[in-house]
DSSP file (Angstrom, degrees, kcal/mol; ACC not computed):
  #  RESIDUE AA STRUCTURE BP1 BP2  ACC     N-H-->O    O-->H-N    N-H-->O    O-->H-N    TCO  KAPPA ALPHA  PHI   PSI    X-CA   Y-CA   Z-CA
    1    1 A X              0   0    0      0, 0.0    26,-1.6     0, 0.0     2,-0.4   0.000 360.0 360.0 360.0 143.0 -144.8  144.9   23.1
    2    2 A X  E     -A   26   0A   0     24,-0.2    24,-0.2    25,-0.1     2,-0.2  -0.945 360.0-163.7-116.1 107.3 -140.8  144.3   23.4
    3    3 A X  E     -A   25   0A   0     22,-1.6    22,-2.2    -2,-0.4     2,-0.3  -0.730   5.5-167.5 -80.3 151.3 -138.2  146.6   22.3
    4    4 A X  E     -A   24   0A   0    105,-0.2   107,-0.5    20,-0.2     2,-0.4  -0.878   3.2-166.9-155.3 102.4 -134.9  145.2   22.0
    5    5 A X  E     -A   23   0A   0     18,-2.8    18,-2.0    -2,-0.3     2,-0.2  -0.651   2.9-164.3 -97.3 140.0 -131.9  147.6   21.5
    6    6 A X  E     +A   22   0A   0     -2,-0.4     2,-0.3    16,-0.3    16,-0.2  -0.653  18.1 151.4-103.9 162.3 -128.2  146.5   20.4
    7    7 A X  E     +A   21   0A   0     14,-2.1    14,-1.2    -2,-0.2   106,-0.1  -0.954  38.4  81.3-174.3-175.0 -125.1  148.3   20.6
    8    8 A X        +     0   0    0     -2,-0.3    12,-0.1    12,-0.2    11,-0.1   0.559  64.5 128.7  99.5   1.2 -121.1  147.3   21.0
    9    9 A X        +     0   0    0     12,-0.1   106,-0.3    84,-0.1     2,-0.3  -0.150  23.1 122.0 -80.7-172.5 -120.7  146.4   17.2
   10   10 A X  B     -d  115   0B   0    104,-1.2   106,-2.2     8,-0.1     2,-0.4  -0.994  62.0 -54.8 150.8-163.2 -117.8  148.0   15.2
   11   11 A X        +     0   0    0     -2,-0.3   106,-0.2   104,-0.2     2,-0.2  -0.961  52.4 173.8-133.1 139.3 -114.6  147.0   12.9
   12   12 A X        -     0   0    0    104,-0.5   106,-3.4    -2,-0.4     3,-0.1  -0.958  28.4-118.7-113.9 125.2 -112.1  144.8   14.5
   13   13 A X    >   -     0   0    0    104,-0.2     3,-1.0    -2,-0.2    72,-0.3  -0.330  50.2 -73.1 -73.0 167.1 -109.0  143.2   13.1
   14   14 A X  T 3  S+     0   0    0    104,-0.5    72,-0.2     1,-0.2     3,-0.1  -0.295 120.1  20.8 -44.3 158.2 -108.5  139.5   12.9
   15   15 A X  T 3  S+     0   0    0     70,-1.0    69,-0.8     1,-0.2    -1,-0.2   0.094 102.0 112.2  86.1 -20.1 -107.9  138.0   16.2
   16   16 A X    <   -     0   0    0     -3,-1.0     2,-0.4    69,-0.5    68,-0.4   0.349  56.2-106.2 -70.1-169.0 -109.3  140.8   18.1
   17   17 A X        +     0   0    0     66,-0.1     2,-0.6    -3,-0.1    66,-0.2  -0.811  21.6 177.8-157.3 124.7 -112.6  141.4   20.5
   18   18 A X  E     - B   0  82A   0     64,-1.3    64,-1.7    -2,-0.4     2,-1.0  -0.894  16.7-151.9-141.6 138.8 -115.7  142.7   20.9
   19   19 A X  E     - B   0  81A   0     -2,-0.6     2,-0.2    62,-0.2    62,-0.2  -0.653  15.6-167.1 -91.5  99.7 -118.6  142.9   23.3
   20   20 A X  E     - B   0  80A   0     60,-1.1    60,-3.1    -2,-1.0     2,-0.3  -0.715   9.5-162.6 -84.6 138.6 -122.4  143.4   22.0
   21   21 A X  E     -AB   7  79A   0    -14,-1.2   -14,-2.1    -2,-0.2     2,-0.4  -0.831   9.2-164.1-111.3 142.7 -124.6  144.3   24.3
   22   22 A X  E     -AB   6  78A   0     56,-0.7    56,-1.2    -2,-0.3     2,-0.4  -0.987   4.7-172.6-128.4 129.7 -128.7  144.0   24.1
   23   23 A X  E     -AB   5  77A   0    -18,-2.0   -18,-2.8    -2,-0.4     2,-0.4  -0.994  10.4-157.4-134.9 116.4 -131.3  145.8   26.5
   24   24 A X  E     +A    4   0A   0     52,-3.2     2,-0.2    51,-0.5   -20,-0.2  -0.838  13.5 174.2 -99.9 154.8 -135.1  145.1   26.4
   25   25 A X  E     +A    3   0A   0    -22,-2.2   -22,-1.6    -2,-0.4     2,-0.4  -0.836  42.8  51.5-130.6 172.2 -138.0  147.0   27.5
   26   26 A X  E    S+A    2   0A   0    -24,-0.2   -24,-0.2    -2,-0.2     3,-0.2  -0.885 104.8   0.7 127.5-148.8 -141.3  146.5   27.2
   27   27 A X  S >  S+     0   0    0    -26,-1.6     3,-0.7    -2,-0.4    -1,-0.1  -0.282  73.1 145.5 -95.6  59.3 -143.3  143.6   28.0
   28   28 A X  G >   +     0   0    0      1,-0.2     3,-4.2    -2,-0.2    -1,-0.2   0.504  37.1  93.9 -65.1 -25.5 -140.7  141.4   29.3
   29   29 A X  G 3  S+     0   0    0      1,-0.3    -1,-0.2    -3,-0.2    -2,-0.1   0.691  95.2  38.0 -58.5 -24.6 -142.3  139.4   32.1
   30   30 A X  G <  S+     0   0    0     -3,-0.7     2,-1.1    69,-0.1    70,-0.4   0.160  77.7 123.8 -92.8  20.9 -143.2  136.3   29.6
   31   31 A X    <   -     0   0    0     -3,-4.2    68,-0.3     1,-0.2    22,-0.1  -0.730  47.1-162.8 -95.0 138.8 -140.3  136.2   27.5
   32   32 A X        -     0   0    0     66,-1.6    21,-4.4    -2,-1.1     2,-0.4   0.817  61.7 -19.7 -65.3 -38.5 -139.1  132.8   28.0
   33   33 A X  E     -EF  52  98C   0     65,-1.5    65,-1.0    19,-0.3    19,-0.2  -0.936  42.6-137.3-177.6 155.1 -135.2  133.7   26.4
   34   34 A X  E     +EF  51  97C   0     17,-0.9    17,-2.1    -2,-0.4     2,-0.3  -0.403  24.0 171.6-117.8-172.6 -133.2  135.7   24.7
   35   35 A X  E     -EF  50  96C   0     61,-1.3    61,-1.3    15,-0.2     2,-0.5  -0.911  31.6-117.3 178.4-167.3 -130.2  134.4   21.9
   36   36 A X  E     -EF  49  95C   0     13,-1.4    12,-3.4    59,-0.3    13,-1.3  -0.954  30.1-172.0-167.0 121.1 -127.9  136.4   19.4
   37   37 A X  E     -EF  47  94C   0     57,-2.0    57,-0.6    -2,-0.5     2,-0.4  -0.792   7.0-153.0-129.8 172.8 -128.2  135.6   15.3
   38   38 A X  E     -EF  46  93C   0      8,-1.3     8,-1.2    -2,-0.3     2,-0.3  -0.899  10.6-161.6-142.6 148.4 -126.2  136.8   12.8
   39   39 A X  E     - F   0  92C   0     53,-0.6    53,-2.6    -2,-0.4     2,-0.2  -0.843   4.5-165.7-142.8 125.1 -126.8  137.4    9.3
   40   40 A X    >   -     0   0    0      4,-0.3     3,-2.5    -2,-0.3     2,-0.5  -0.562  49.8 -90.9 -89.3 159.2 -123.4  137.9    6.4
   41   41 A X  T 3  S+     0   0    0     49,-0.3     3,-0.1     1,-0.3    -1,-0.1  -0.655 113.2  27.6 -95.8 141.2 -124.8  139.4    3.1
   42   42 A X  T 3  S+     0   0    0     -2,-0.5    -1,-0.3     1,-0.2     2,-0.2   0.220 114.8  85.5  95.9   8.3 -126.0  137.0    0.4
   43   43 A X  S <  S-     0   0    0     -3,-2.5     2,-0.4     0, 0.0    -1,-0.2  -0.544  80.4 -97.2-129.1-147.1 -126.8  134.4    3.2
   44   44 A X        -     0   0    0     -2,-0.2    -4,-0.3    -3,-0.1    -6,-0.0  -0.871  45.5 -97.1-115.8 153.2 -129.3  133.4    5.7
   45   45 A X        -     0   0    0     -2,-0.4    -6,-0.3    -6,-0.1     2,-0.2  -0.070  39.7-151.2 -84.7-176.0 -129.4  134.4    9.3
   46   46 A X  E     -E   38   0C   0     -8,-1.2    -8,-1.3   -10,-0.0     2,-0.4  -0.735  21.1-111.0-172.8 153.0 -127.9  132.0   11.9
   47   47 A X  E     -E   37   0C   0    -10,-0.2   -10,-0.2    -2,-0.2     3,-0.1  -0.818  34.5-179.5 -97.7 138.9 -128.5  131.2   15.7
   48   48 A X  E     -     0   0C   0    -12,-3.4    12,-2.7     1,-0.5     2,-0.4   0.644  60.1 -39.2-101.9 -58.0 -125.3  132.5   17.3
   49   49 A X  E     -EG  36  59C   0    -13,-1.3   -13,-1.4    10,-0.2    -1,-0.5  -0.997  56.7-152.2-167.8 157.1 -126.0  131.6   20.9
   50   50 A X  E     -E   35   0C   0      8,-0.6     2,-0.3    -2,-0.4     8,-0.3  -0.999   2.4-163.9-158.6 144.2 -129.3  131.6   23.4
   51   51 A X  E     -E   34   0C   0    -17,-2.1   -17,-0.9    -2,-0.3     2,-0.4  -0.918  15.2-140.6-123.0 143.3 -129.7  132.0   27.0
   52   52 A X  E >   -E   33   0C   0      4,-2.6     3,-1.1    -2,-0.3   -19,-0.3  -0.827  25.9-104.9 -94.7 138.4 -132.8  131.1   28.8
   53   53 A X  T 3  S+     0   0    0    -21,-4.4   -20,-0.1    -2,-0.4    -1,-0.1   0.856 125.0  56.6  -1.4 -56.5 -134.7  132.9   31.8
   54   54 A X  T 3  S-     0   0    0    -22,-0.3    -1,-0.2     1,-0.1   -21,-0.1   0.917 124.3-106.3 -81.7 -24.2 -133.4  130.3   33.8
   55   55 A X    <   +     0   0    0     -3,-1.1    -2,-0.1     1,-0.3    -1,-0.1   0.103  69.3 144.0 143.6 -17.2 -129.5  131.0   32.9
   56   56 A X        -     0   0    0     -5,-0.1    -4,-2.6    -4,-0.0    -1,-0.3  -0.192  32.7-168.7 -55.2 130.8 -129.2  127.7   30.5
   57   57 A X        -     0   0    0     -6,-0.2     2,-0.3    12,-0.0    -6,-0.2  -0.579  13.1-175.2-117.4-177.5 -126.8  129.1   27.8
   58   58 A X        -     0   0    0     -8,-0.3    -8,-0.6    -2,-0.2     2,-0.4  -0.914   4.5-177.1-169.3 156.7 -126.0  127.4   24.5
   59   59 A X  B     -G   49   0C   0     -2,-0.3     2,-0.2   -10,-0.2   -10,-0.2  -0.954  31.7-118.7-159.8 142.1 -123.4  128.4   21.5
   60   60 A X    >>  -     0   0    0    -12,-2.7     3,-1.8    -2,-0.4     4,-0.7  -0.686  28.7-104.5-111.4 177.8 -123.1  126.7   18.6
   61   61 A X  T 34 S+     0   0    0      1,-0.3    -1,-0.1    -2,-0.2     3,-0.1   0.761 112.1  65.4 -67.0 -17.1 -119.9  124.9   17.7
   62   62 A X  T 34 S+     0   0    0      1,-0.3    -1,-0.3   -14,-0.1   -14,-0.1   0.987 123.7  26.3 -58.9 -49.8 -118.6  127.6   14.8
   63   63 A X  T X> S+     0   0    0     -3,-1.8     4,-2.5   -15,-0.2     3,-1.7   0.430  90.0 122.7-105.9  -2.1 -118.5  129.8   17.7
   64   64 A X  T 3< S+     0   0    0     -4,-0.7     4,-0.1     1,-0.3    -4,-0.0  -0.027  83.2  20.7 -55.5 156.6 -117.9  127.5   20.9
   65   65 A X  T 34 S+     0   0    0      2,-0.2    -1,-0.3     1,-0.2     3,-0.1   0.150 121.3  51.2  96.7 -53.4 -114.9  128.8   22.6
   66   66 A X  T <4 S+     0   0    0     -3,-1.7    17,-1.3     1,-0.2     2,-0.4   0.837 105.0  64.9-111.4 -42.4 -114.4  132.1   21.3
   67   67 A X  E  <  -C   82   0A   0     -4,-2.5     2,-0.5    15,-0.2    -1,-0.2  -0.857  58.0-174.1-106.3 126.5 -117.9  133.2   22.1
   68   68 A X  E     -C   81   0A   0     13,-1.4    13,-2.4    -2,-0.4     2,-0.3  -0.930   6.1-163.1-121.0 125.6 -119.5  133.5   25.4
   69   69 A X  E     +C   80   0A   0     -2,-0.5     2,-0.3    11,-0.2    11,-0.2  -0.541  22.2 155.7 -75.1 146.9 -123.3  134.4   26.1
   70   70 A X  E     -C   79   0A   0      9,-1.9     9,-1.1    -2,-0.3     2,-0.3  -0.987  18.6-161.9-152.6-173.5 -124.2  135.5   29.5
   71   71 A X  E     -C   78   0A   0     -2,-0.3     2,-0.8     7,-0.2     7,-0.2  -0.978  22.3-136.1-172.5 161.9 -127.4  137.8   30.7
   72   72 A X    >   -     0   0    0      5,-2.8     3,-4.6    -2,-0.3     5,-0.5  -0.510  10.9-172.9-116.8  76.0 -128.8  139.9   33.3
   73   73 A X  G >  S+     0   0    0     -2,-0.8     3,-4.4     1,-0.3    -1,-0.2   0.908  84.8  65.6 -41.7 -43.7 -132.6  139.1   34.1
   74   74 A X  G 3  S+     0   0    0      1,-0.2    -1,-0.3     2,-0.1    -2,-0.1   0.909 117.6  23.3 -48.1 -27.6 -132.7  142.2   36.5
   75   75 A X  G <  S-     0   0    0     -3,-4.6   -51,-0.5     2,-0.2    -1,-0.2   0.003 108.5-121.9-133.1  42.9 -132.1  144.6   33.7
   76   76 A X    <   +     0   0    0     -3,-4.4   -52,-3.2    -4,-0.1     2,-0.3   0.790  66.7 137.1   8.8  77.1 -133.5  142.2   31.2
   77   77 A X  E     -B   23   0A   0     -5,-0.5    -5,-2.8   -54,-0.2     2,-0.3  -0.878  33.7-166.0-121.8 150.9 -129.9  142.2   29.1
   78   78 A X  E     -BC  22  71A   0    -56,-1.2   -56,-0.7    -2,-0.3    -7,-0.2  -0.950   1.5-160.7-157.0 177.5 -127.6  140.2   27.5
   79   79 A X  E     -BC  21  70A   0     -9,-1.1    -9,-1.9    -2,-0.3     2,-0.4  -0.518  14.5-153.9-119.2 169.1 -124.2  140.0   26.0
   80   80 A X  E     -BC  20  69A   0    -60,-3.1   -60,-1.1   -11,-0.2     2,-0.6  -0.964  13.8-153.6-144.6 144.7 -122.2  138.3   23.9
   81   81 A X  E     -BC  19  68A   0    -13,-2.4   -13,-1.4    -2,-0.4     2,-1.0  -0.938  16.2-164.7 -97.0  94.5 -118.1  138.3   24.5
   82   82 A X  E     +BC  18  67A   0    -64,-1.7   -64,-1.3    -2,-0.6     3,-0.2  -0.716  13.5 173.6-102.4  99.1 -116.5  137.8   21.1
   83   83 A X        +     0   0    0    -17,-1.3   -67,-0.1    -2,-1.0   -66,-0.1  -0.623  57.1  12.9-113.1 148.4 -113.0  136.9   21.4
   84   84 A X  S    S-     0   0    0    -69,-0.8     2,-0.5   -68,-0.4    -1,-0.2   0.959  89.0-168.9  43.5  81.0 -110.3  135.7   18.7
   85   85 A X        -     0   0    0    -72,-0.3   -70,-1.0   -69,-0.2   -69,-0.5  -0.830   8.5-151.0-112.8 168.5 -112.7  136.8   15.7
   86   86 A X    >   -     0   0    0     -2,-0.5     3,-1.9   -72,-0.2     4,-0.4  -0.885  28.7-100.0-130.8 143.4 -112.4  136.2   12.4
   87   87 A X  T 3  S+     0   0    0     -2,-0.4     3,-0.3     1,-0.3    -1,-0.1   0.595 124.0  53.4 -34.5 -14.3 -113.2  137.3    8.7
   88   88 A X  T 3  S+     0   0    0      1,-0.2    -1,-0.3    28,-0.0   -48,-0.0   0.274  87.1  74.6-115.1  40.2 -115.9  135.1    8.7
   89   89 A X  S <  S+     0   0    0     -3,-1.9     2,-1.1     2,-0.0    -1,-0.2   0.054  73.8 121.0-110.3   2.9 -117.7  136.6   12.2
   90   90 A X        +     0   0    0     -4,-0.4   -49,-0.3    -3,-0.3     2,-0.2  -0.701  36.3 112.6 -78.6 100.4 -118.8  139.8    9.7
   91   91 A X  S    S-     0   0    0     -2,-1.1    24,-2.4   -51,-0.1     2,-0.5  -0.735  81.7 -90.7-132.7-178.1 -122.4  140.0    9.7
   92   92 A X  E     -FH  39 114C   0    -53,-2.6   -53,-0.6    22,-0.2     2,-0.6  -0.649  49.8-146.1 -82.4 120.3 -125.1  142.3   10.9
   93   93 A X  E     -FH  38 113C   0     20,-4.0    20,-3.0    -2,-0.5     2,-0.3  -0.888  16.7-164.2-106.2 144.4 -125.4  140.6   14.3
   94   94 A X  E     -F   37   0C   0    -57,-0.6   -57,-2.0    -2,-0.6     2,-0.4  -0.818   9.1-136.1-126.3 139.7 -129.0  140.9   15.3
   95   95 A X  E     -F   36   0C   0     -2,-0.3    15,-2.4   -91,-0.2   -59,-0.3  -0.921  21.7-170.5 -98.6 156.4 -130.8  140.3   19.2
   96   96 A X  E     -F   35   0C   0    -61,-1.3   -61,-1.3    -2,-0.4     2,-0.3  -0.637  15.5-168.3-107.7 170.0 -133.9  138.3   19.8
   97   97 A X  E     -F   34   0C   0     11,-0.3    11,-4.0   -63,-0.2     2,-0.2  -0.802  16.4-169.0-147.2 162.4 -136.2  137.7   22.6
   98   98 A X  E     -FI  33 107C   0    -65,-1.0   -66,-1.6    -2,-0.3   -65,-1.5  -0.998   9.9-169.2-146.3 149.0 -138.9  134.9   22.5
   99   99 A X  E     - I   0 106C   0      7,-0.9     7,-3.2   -68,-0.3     2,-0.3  -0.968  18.7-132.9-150.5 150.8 -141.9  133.9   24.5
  100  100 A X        -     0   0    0     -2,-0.5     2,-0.3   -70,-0.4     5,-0.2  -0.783  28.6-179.4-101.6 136.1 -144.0  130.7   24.3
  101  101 A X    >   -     0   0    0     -2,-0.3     3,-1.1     3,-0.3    -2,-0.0  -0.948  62.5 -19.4-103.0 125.5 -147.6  131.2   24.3
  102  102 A X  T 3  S-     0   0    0     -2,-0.3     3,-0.1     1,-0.2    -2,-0.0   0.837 132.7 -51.5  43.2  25.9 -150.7  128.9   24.3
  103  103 A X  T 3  S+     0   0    0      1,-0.1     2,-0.7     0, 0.0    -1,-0.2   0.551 118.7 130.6  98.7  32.6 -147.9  126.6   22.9
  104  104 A X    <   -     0   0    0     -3,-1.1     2,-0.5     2,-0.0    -3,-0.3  -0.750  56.6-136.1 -99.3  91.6 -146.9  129.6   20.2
  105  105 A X        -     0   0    0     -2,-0.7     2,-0.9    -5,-0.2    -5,-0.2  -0.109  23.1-172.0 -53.2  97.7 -143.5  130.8   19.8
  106  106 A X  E     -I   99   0C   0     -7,-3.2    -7,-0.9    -2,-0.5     2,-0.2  -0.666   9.9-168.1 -85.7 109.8 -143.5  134.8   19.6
  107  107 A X  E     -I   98   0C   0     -2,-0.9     2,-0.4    -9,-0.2    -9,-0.2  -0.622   8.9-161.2-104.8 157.3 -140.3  136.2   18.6
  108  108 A X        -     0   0    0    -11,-4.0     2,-0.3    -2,-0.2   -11,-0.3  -0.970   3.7-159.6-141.0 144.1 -138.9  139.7   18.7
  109  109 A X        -     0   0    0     -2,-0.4   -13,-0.3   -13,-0.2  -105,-0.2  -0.731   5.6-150.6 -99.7 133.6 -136.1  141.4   17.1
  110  110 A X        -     0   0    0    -15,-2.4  -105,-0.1    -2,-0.3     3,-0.1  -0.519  43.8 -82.3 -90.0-172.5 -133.9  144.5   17.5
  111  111 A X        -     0   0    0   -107,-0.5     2,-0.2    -2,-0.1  -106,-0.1   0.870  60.5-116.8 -43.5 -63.3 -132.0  146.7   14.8
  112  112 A X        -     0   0    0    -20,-0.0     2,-0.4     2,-0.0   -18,-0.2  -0.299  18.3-138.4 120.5 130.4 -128.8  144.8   14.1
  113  113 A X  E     -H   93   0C   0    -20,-3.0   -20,-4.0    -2,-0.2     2,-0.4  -0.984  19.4-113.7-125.1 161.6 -125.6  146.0   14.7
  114  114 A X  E     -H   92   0C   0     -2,-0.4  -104,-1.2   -22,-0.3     2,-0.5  -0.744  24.8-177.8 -77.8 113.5 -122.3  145.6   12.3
  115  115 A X  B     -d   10   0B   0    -24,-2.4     2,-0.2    -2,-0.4  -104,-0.2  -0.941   7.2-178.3 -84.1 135.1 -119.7  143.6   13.3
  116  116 A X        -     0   0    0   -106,-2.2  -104,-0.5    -2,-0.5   -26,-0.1  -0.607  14.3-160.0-137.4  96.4 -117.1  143.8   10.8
  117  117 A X        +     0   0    0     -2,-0.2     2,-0.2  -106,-0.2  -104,-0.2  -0.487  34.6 153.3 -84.0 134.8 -113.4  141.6   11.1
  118  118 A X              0   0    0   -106,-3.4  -104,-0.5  -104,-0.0    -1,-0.0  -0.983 360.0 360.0-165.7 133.8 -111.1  143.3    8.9
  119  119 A X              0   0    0   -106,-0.2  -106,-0.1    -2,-0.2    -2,-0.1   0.343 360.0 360.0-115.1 360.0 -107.1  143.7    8.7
């Protein structure tokens, strides 16, 4: 089993910055990577950015730039740096972890924290 706890969300003005943070426990040694989703209400949730075990990081372009992944295997964490955000970076942002088995993706979810960009 994997638990996967968020925190760092909150209300931010335009232009502004905030760090989320993710901590798992559990049964971490096979998860292959962890990555950062979003969901805004009335829509569908989104890959924000994903880091692998090995350190390969990824962002996708809405957010290249502004957002930076990083992660800490030792204390199986990771973060996301959200700099110059904007009214449409309010969602629930959500962490995953995933691990491939017998060629089967399992994925695992935390709670969600609220970002909310707001003047």
């Amino acid at each position: 089993q994997v638990q996967l706890v968020e925190s760092g969300g909150g209300l931010v003005q335009p232009g502004g910055s905030l760090r989320l943070s993710c901590v798992g426990s559990g049964s971490f040694n096979d998860i292959n990577g962890m990555a950062w989703y979003r969901q805004a209400p009335g829509k569908q949730r989104e890959l924000v950015a994903s880091i692998t075990r090995g350190g390969r990081r990824n962002e996708v372009d809405r957010v290249k730039g502004r957002f930076t992944i990083s992660g800490d295997n030792t204390k199986n964490t990771i973060y996301l740096q959200m700099n110059n955000l904007r009214p449409e970076d309010t969602a629930v942002y959500y962490c995953n972890a995933w691990a491939i088995r017998n060629s089967i993706t399992h994925d695992y979810w935390g709670q969600g924290t609220q970002v909310t960009v707001s003047s």
